[in-house]
C-alpha positions in Angstrom: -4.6 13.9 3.2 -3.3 11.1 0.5 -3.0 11.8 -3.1 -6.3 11.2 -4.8 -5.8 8.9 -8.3 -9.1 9.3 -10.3 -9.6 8.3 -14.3 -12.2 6.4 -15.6 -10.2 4.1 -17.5 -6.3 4.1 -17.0 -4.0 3.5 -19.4 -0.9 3.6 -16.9 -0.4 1.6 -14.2 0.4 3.1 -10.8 -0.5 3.0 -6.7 0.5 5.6 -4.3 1.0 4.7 -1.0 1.0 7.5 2.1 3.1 6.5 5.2 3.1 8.9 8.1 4.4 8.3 11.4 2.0 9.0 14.5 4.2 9.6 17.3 1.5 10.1 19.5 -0.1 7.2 19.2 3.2 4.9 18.9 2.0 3.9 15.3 3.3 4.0 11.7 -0.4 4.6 9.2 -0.4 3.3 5.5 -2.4 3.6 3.3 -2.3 2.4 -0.2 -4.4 3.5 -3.0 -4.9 0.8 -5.4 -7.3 1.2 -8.6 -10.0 -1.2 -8.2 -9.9 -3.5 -11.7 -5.7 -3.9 -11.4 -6.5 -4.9 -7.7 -9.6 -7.8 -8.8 -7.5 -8.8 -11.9 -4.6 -9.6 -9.8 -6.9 -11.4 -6.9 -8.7 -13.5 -9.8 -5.2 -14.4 -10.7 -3.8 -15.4 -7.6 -6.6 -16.7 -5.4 -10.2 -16.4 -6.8 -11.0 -16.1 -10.2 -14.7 -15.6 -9.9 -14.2 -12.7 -7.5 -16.1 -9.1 -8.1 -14.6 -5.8 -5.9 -16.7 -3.1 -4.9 -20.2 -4.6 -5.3 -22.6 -4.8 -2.7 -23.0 -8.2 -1.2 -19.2 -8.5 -1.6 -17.5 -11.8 -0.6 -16.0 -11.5 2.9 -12.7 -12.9 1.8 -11.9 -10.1 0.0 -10.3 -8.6 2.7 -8.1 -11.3 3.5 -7.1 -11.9 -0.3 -6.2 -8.0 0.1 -4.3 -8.5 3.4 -2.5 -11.4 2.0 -1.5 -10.0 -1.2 -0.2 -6.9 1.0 1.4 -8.7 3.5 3.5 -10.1 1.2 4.1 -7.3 -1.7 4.7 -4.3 1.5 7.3 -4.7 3.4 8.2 -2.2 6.4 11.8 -2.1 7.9 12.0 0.3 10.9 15.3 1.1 12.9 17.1 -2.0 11.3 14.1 -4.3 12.3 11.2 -5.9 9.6 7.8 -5.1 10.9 4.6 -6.4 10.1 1.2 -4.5 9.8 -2.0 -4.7 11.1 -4.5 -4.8 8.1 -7.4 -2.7 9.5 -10.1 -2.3 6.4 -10.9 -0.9 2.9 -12.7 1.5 1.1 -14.1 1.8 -1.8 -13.8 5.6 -3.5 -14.8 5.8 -7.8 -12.7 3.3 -9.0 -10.0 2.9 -6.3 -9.8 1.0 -3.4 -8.0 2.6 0.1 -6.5 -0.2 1.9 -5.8 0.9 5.8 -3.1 -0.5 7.6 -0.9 0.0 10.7 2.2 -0.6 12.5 2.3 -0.8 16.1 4.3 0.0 18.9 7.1 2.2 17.3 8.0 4.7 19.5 10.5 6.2 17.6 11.8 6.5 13.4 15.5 6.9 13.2 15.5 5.1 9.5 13.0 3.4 7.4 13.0 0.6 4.3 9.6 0.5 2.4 10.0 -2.2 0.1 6.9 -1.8 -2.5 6.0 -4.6 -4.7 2.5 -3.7 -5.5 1.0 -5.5 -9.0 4.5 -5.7 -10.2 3.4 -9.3 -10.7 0.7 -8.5 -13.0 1.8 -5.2 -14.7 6.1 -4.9 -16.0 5.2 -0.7 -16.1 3.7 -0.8 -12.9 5.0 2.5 -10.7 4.4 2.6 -7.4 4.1 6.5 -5.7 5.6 6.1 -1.8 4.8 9.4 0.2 6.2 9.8 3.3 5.7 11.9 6.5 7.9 10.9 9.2 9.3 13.1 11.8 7.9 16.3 10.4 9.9 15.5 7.1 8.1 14.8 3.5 9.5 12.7 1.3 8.2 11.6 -2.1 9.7 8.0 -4.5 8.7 6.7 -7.3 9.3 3.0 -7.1 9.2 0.7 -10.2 10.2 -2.7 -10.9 13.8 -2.3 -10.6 13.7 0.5 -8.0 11.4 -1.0 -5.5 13.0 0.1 -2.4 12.8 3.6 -0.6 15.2 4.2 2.3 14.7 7.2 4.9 17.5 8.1 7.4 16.6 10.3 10.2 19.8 10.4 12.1 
């Protein structure tokens, strides 16, 4: 179960990210917890500045401004190789925002490099929380603006 961020207003900046390897289904699971106003301040910055999260009637390319922004701020290294994700859907939960998202087809995790830029663009404090579950092995970072790199070795 991920770590659950919940304050009505925040005056610290942070994400947490839970990354667990599903051998039986050949698949790497994210997800990234993401309070709600950083994540539609930084998507009114960068792509739409008239865009509202977590309303009903929400604009559809929310989604994609979310998968973009990810794609480009989470980056997945497994076994020496980049790998992309598979953007599968949000949720909205109090004031954060799950973002679900998959890698496919890895069979195996001998090492992995989780590059995490999340809202480092919009906030210089920004932490990001990565927690991992790979091979039956937990492992917790802190990632910040100067750390933002976590590297697992299995071998």
């Amino acid at each position: 179960m991920p770590a659950v961020l919940s304050v009505t207003q925040h005056e610290y900046y942070v994400s947490v990210t839970t990354v667990e390897f599903a051998k039986e289904h050949e698949a790497v699971q994210i997800i990234s917890q993401i309070f709600i106003d950083d994540f539609e301040k930084l998507i009114r910055k960068r792509f739409d500045s008239e865009i509202v999260l977590a309303v009903e009637n929400e604009s559809e390319k929310v989604s994609d401004y979310m998968n973009r922004y990810l794609q480009t701020k989470l980056l997945f290294e497994i076994n020496g190789q980049k790998q992309d994700f598979i953007f599968l859907g949000k949720r909205y939960d109090e004031d954060i925002v799950y973002c679900y998202l998959e890698i496919e087809n890895i069979k195996e995790v001998k090492s992995m490099n989780i590059t995490n830029n999340i809202l480092y663009d919009l906030y210089e404090e920004q932490e990001n929380i990565v927690r991992t579950k790979i091979n039956s092995k937990n492992k917790s970072f802190i990632l910040t603006q100067a750390r933002n790199k976590a590297v697992l070795n299995f071998n």
